[in-house]
C-alpha positions as CSV (number, residue, x, y, z in Angstrom):
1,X,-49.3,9.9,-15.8
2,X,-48.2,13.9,-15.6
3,X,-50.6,14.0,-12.3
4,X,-48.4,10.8,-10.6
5,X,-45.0,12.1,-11.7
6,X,-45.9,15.6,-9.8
7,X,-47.1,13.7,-6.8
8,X,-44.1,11.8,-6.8
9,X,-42.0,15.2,-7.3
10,X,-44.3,16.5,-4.2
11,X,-43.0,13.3,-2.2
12,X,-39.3,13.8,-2.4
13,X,-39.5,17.4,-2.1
14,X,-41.3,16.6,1.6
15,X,-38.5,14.2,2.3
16,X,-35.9,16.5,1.7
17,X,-37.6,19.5,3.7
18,X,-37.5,16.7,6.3
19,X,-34.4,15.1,6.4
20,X,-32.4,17.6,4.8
21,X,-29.0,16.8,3.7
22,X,-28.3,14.4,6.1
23,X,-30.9,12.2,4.5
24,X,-29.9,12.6,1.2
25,X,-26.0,11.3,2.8
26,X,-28.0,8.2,4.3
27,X,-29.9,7.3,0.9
28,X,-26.3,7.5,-0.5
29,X,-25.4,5.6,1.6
30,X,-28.2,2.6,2.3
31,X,-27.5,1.8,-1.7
32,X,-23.8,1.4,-1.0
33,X,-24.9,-1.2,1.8
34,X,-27.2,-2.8,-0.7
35,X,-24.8,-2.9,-3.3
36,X,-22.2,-4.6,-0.8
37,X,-24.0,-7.3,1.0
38,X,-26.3,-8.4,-2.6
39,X,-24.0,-8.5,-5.3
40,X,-22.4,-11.1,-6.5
41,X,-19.4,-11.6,-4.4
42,X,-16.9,-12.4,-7.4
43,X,-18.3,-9.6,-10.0
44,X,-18.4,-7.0,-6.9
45,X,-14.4,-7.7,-6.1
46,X,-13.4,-7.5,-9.5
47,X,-15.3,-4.2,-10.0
48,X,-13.6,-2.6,-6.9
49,X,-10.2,-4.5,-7.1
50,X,-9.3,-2.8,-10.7
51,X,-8.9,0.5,-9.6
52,X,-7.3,-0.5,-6.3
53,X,-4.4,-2.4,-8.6
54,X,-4.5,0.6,-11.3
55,X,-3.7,2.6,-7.4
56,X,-1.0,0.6,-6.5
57,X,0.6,0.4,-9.7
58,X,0.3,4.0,-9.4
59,X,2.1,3.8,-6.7
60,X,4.5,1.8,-7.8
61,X,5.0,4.0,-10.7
62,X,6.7,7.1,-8.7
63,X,9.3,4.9,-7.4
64,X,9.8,2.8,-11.2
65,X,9.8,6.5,-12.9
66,X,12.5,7.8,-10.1
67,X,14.4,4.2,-10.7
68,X,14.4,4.5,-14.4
69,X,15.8,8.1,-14.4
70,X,18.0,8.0,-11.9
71,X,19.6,4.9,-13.2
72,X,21.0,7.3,-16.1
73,X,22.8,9.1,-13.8
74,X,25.1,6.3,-12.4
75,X,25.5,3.2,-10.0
76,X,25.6,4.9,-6.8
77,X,22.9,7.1,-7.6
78,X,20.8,3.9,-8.3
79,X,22.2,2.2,-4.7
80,X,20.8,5.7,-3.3
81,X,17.7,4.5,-4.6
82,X,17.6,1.6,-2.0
83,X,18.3,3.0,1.2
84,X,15.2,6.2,0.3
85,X,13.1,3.3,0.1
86,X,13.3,2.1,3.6
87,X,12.3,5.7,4.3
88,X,9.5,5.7,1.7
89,X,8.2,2.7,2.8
90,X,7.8,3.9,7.0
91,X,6.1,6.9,5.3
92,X,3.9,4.8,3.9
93,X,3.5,2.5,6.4
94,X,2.3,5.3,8.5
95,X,-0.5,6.4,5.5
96,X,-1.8,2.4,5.6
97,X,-1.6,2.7,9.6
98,X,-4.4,5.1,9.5
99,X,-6.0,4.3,5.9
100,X,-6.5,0.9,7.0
101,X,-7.1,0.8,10.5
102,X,-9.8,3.6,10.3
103,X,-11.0,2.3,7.4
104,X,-11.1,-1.7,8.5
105,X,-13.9,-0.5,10.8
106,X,-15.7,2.3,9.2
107,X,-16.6,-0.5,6.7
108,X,-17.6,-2.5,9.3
109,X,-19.9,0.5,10.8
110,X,-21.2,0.9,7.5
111,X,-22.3,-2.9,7.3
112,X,-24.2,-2.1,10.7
113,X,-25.6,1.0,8.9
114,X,-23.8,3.1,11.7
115,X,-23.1,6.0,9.7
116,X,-22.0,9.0,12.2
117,X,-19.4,6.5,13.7
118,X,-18.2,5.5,9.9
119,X,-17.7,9.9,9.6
120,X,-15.9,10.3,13.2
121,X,-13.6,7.0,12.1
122,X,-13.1,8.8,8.5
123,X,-12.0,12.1,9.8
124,X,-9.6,10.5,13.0
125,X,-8.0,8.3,10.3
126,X,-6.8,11.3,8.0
127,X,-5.8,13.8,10.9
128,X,-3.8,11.2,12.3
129,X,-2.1,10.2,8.9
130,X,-0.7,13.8,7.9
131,X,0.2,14.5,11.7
132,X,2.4,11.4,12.0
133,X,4.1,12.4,8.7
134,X,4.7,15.5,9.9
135,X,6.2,14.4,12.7
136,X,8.5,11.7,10.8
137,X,9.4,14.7,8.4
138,X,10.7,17.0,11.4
139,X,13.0,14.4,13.3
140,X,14.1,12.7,9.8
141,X,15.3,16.1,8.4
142,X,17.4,16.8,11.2
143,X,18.9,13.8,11.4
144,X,19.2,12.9,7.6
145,X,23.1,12.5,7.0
146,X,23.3,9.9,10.2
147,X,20.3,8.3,9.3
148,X,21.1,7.4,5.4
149,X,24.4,5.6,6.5
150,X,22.3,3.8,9.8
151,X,20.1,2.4,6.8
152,X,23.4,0.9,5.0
153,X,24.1,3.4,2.6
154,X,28.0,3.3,1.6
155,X,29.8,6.7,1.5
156,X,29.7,7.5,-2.2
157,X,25.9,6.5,-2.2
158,X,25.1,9.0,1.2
159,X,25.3,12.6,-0.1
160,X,23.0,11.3,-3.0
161,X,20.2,9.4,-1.0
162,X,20.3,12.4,1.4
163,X,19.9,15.1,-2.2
164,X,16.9,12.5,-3.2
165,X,15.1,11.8,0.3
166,X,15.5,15.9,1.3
167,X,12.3,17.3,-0.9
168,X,10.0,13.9,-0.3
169,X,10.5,14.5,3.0
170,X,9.2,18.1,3.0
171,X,6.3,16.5,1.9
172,X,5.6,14.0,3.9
173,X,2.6,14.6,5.7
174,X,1.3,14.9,1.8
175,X,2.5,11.7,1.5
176,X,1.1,9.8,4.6
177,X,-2.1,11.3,3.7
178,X,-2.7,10.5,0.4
179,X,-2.1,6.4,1.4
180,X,-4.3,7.1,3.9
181,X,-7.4,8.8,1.9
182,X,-6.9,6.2,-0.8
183,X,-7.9,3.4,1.5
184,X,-10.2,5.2,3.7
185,X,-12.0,6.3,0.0
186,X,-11.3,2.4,-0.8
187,X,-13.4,0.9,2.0
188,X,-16.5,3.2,1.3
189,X,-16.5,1.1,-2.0
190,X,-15.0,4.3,-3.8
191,X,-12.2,3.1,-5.0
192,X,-12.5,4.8,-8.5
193,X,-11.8,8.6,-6.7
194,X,-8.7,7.5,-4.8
195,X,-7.3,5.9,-8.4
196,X,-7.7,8.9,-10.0
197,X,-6.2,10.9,-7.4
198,X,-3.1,8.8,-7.6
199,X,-2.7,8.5,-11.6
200,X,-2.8,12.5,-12.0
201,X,0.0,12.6,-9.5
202,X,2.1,9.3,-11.3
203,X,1.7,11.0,-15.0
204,X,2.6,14.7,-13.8
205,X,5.8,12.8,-11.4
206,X,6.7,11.1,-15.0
207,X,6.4,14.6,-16.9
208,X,8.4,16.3,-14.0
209,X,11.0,13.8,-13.1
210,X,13.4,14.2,-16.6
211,X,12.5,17.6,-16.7
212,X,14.0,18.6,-13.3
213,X,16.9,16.1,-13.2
214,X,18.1,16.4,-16.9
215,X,16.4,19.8,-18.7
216,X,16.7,21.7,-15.4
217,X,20.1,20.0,-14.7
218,X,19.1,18.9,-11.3
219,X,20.3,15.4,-10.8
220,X,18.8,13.3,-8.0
221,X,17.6,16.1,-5.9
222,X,15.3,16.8,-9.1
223,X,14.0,13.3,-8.6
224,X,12.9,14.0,-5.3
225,X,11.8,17.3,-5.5
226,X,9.4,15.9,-8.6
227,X,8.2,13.4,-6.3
228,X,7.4,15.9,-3.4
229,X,5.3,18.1,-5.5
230,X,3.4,15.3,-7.5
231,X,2.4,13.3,-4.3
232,X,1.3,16.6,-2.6
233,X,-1.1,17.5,-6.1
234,X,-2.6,13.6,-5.2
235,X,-3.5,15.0,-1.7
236,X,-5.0,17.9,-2.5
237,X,-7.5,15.8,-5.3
238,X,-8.0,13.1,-3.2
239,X,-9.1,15.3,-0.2
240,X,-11.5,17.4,-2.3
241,X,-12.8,14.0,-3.7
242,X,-13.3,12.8,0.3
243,X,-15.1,15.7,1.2
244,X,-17.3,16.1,-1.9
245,X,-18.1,12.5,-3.3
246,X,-17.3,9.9,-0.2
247,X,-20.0,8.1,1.0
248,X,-19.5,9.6,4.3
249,X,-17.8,12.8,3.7
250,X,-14.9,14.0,5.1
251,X,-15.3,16.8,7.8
252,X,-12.8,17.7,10.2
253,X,-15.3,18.4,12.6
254,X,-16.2,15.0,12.8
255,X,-12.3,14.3,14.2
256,X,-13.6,13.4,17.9
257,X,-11.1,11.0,19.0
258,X,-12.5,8.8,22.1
259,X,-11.1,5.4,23.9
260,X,-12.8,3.3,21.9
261,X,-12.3,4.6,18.7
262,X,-8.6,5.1,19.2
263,X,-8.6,1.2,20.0
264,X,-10.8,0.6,17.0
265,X,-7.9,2.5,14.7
266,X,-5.0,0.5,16.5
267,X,-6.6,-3.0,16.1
268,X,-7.6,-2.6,12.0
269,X,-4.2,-0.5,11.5
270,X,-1.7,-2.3,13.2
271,X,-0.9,-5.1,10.7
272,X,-0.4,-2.8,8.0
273,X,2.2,-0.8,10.1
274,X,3.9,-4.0,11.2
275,X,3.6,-5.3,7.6
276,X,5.2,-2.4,6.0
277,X,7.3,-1.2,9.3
278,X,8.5,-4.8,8.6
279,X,9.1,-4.3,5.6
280,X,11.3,-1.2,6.0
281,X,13.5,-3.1,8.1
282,X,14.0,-5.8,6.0
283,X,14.9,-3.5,3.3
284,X,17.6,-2.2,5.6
285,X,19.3,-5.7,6.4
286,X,19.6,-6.4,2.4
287,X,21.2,-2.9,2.2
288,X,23.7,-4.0,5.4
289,X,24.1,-7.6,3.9
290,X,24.6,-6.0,0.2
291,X,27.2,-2.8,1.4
292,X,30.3,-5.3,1.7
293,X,29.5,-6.6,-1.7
294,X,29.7,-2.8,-3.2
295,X,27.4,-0.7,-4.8
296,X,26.4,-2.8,-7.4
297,X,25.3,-5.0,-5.4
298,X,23.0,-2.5,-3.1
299,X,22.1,-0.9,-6.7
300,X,21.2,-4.5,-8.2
301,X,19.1,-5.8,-5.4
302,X,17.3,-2.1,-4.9
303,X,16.0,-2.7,-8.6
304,X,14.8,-6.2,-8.0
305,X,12.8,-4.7,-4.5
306,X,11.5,-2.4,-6.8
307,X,10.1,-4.8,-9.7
308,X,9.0,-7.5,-7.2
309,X,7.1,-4.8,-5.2
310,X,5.2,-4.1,-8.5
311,X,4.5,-7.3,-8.9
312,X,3.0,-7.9,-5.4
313,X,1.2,-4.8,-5.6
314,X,-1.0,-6.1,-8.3
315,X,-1.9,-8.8,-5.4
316,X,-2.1,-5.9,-2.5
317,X,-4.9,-4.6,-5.1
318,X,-6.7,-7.4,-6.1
319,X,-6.8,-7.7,-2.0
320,X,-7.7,-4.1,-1.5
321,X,-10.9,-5.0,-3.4
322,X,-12.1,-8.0,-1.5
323,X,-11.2,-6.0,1.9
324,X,-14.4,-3.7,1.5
325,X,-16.9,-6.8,0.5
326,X,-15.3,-8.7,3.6
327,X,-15.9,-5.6,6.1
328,X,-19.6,-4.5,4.9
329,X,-20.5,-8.5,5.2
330,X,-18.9,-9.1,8.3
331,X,-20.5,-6.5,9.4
332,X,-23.6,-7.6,8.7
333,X,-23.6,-11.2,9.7
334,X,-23.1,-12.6,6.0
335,X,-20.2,-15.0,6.4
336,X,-20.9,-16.9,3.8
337,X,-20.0,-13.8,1.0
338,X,-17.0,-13.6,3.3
339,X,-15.5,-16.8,2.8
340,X,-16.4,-17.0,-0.5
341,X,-14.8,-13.7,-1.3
342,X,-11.9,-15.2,0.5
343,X,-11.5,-18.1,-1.7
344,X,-12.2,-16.3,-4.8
345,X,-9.5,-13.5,-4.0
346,X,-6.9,-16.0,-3.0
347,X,-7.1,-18.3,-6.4
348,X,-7.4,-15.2,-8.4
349,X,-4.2,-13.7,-6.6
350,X,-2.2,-17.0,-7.1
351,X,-3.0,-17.5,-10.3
352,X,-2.2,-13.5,-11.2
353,X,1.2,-13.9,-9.6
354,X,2.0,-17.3,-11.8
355,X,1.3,-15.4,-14.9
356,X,3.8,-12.5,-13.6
357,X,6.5,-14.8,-12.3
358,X,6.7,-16.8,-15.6
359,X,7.1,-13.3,-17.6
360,X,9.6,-11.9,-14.9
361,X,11.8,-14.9,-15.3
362,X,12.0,-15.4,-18.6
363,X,13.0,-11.7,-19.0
364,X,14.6,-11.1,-15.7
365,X,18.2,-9.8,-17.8
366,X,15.7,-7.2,-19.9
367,X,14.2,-6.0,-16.6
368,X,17.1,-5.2,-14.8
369,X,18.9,-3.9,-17.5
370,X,16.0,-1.1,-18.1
371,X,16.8,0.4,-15.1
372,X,20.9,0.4,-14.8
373,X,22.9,-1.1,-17.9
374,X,26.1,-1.7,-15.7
375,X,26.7,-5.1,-15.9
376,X,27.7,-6.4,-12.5
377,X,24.5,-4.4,-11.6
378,X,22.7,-6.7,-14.1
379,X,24.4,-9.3,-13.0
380,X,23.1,-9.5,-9.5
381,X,20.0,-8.0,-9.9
382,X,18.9,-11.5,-12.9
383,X,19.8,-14.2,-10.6
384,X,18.1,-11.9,-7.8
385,X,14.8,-11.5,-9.7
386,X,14.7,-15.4,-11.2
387,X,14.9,-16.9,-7.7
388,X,12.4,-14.5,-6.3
389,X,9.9,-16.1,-9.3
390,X,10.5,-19.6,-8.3
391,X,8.6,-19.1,-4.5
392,X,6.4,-15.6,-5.6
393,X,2.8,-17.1,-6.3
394,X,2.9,-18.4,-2.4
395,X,2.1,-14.8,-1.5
396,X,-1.0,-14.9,-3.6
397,X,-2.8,-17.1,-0.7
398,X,-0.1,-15.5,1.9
399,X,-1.6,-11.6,1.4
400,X,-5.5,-12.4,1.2
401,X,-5.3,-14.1,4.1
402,X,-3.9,-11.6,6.1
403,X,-6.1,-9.1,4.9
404,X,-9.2,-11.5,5.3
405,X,-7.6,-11.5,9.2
406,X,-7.4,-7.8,9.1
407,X,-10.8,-6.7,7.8
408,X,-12.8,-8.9,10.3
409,X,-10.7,-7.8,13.5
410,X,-8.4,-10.7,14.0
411,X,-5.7,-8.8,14.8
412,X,-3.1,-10.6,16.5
413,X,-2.9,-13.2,13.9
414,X,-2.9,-10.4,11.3
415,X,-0.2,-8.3,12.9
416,X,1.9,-11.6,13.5
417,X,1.2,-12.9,9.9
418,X,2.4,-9.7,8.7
419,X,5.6,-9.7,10.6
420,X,6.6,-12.8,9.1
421,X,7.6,-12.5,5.7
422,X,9.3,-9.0,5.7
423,X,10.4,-8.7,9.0
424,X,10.0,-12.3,11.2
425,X,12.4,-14.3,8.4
426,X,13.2,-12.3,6.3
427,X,15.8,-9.4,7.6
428,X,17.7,-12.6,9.9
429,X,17.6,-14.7,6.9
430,X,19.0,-12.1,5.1
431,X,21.4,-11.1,7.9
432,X,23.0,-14.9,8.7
433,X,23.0,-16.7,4.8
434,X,25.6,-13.9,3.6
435,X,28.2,-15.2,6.0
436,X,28.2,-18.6,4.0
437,X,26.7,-18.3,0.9
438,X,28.1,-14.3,-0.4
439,X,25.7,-12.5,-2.0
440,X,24.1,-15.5,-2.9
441,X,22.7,-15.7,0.6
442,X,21.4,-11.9,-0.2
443,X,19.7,-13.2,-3.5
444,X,18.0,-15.9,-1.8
445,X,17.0,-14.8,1.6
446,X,13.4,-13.2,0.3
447,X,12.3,-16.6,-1.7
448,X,13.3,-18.5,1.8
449,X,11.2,-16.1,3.8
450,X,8.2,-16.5,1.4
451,X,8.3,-20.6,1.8
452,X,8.3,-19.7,5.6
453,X,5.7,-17.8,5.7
454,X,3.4,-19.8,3.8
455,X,3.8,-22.8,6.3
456,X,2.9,-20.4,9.2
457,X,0.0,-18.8,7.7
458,X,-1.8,-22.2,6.3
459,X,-2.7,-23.5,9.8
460,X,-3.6,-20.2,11.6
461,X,-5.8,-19.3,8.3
462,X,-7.5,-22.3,8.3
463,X,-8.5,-22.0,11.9
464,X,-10.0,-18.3,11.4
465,X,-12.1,-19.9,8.2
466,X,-13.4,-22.4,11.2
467,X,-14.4,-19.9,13.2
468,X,-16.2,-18.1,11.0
469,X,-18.7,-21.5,11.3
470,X,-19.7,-21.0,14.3
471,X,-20.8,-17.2,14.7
C-alpha cells in the first residue's frame, strides 16, 4: 500500500515537471467541464443560481440602503434618488455589456474545452468594462448640472441628485468593473467569489452610509460618497479573486483584442446593454411624465423602481445561474440539458415572482412607507407598487428566455426582446397615457409594457426552442 501511494506521488510529480502550471489550470478546469455538462441540470442551477440572487440582491442593497437613508432627509432628496438611477443604471449597463458578452462566450469556449481563447475573452471583457466607465465618468462630470435636469429632475431635486451622483461617479470605472467581473466570475461556474465580493461591499455601504450622511453631517453627498468607496472595495476583492481562484485566471496580458473576438463580445453583450440602456431611458420618461405631477410623485414612483427592481433581480439571479449550464452545453452539443434548464428556470422564476407579488401587494402601503413617510409620497408610490403585482410573474418566463437567447448566440432576438419591455413600450407608454389618464397613466404604464412584452416574446421563444431540434 505505502509502495503504490509513492508511486502514485512519483506520477503527479512527473506531470507537473511536464505540464507545469498550465496543466494544473487545465485539470481545474476539465472538472469544471465535467461538472457542467454531467450534473443534474436542475440541482446544478440551483447550486449556482443562489449566489447569483444573494449578488443581485447585493446589488440591490446599495441602492435600498441609499433609499432608506436618504428618505430621512426629505421628499426632494428621495426624487433625487430617481433621476441618479438612470445614471446608475447606464453604468451598469456598461459593466453587464462586457460581463456578459465576454462571458456569454468564454462559457461557450469552455464547453469546447478552448481554454486560451476563454483567458483572452476574460481579460478583453474587464479592460473594456473599467475603460468605458472611465470614459462615462469624464464626460458625465463635466456635464453633471445640465444632465440631472435632461433626465427630469425638477429644480429643488437638481443640486441634490448632482451632491449624490458626484462621488459614484468618481468611481465609476470601479463600478462598471465590478458588474462586469461578477458575471465574467459567474460564467466560469464561480459564482460563490463574485457574491462575496459584492456582500463585503453592500454591509461596509450600509455601515458607511448613516455614518457619513447623519454622524458626519454630510447629507446626500455622504450617500454617494459611501457608495463610491464601497463599490470600489468590491473591485478590488473581486479582481484579486479573478486572478487567483477563476477557472481561467485573469491576466492582463492575455487582453489581445482581434476581429473576431471583438464581434464575439458585441454579439453576447449587446442585449444586456440594450436591456439596461433600455432601461435607463425608461426610467427617464417616468421621471419626465412624473415632474408635472411634483416631487412626490417622481419621489413615489423612484421607490416603487426601486422595490420592483429587487424583486426582478431575484429572477435576473435565478437566470444568472441557468446562463453558465446553457453556455458550457451549448457548447458542447448537449441540447437537451439546455432546454431542460430552460424549462426548469422559467417555472422556477414564475413561480418565485408569484410568491413576491402576493407579499408586495398585500403590504405595498408598509413598503413605501419604509422608505419616505410623506403621505402623498405613499400615496402614489401603493397604487404604483399593487398594479405592478397584478402583470409581475409574466417576467418570470419573459427574462429566461432572453437570457436562454443570449447565452446560445441568438442575438437579434435577444437584443430586440430586451428592448421591449423597458425601452420598446414601456418609455412611449409611459410618455402618451399621462396625457389622459394623470399620474395614473404613470402608475400603469410598466404593468402594460410587461403584458406586451410577453405576447412578443412567446412566439419568437418558441421558435428558438424549435431550432434547437434540429442541430
Amino acid at each position: 500500500m505505502v509502495g503504490h501511494t509513492l508511486r502514485r506521488v512519483n506520477q503527479v510529480e512527473q506531470t507537473v515537471k511536464q505540464t507545469g502550471v498550465h496543466g494544473i489550470k487545465r485539470a481545474s478546469a476539465d472538472a469544471k467541464y465535467h461538472q457542467m455538462t454531467e450534473q443534474p441540470v436542475d440541482r446544478l442551477i440551483l447550486k449556482l443560481c443562489a449566489p447569483a440572487v444573494l449578488s443581485n440582491l447585493v446589488t440591490m442593497a446599495y441602492n435600498l440602503t441609499d433609499t432608506y437613508f436618504i428618505g430621512r432627509l426629505g421628499t426632494s432628496q428621495s426624487g433625487a434618488i430617481g433621476i441618479a438611477f438612470s445614471v446608475m443604471t447606464v453604468l451598469q449597463a456598461l459593466g453587464f455589456f462586457f460581463g456578459n458578452g465576454s462571458g456569454n462566450s468564454m462559457s461557450r469556449e469552455l464547453g469546447k474545452q478552448n481554454n486560451d481563447r476563454a483567458a483572452r475573452l476574460l481579460a478583453v471583457g474587464f479592460v473594456g468594462a473599467f475603460l468605458s466607465g472611465l470614459i462615462v465618468a469624464s464626460i458625465a462630470l463635466i456635464t453633471l448640472p445640465h444632465l440631472v435636469m435632461m433626465l427630469g429632475s425638477t429644480s429643488t431635486i437638481a443640486p441634490y441628485a448632482v451632491s449624490y451622483l458626484t462621488p459614484i461617479l468618481c468611481a465609476a470605472p470601479m463600478v462598471c468593473g465590478s458588474f462586469a467581473l461578477n458575471g465574467l466570475l459567474r460564467y466560469q461556474g464561480q459564482s460563490m467569489f463574485g457574491m462575496i465580493g459584492l456582500v463585503t461591499g453592500a454591509v461596509l455601504n450600509f455601515m458607511l452610509a448613516p455614518l457619513f450622511i447623519f454622524v458626519l453631517d454630510m447629507g446626500i453627498f455622504g450617500a454617494g460618497l459611501a457608495t463610491g468607496i464601497c463599490q470600489s472595495v468590491s473591485f478590488v476583492l473581486l479582481t484579486t479573486f479573478a486572478r487567483k481562484y477563476g477557472v481561467i485566471k485573469l491576466s492582463l496580458r492575455q487582453c489581445r483584442p482581434d476581429t473576431l473576438l471583438v464581434r464575439e463580445i458585441l454579439g453576447g453583450g449587446l442585449p444586456s446593454l440594450v436591456r439596461q440602456g433600455a432601461g435607463s431611458i425608461a426610467t427617464t420618461c417616468v421621471n419626465i411624465a412624473a415632474n408635472p405631477f411634483g416631487d412626490a410623485a417622481i419621489a413615489g414612483m423612484a421607490i416603487v423602481m426601486r422595490i420592483m427592481l429587487a424583486a426582478n433581480s431575484v429572477v435576473v439571479g435565478l437566470g444568472q445561474g441557468f446562463q453558465p449550464v446553457c453556455g458550457y452545453n451549448f457548447g458542447a452539443g448537449l441540447f437537451d440539458r439546455v432546454k431542460q434548464g430552460y424549462r426548469f428556470t422559467a417555472t422556477l422564476s414564475t413561480t418565485v415572482l408569484l410568491g413576491l407579488a402576493v407579499l408586495l401587494f398585500a403590504f405595498a402601503p408598509v413598503f413605501v412607507e419604509v422608505f419616505r413617510s410623506d403621505p402623498d409620497v405613499v400615496a402614489v408610490g401603493t397604487l404604483a407598487l399593487r398594479i405592478q403585482c397584478i402583470t409581475v410573474a409574466v417576467n418570470g418566463y419573459n427574462m429566461a428566455s432572453n437570457m436562454m437567447q443570449q447565452t446560445i448566440g441568438k442575438t437579434g432576438v435577444a437584443s430586440f426582446l430586451a428592448m421591449c419591455r423597458t425601452g420598446l413600450f414601456l418609455a412611449p407608454v409611459v410618455l402618451i397615457l399621462p396625457h389622459f389618464l394623470g399620474v395614473f397613466g404613470v402608475q400603469l404604464a410598466q404593468s402594460v409594457s410587461d403584458v406586451l412584452t410577453l405576447l412578443v416574446t412567446i412566439p419568437l421563444q418558441n421558435r428558438v426552442l424549435a431550432g434547437l431540434k434540429t442541430r
